[in-house]
C-alpha positions as CSV (number, residue, x, y, z in Angstrom):
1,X,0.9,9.9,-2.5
2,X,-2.5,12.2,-2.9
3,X,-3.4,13.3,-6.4
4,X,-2.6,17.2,-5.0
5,X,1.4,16.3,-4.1
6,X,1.6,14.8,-7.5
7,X,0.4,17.6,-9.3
8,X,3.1,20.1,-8.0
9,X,5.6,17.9,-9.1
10,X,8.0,18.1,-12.4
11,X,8.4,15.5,-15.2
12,X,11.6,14.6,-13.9
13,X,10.6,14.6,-10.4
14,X,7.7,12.0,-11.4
15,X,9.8,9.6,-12.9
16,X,12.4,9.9,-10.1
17,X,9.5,9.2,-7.6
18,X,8.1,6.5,-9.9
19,X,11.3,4.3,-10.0
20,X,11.8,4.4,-6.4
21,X,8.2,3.4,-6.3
22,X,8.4,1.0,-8.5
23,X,11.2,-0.9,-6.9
24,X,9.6,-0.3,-3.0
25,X,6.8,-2.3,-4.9
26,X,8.6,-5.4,-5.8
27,X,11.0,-5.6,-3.0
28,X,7.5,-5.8,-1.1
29,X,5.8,-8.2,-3.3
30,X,8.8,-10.6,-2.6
31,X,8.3,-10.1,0.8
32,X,4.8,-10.8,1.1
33,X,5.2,-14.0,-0.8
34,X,8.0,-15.8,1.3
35,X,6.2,-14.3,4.6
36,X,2.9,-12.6,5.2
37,X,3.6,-8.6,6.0
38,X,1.6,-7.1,8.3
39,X,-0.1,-4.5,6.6
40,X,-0.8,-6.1,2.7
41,X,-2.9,-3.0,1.9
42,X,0.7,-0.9,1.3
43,X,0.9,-3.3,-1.6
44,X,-2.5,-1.9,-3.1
45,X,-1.6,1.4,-2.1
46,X,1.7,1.3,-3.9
47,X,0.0,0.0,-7.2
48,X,-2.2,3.0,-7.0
49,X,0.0,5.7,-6.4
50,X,1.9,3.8,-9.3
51,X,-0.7,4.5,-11.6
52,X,-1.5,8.0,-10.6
53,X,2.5,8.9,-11.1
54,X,2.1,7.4,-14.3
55,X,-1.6,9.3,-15.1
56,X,0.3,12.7,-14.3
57,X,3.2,11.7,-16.8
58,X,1.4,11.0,-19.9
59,X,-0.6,13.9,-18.9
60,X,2.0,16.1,-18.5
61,X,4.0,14.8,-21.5
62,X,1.3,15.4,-24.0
């Protein structure tokens, strides 16, 4: 997700988005290790749009 679709988003919309994320992440980290994906940049991608979910919720929570 870009840093602009994050921003319009709610508190509750955020941590919806970042459990769903967050289990997308490890189901494909399992993946990866019993078999190579294809494309192992989603993984890195995931982890950053992780971070920037989590970014937008402290800053929205404070």
């Amino acid at each position: 997700m870009k840093q602009a679709e994050i921003k319009n988003l709610s508190a509750g919309d955020i941590q919806a988005k970042l459990a769903e994320l967050k289990t997308q992440y490890s189901k494909l980290k399992l993946a990866h290790k019993i078999s190579p994906i294809e494309n192992p940049i989603q993984i890195r991608d995931l982890r950053r749009s992780i971070a920037r979910l989590n970014t937008e919720l402290t800053t929205k929570q404070q």
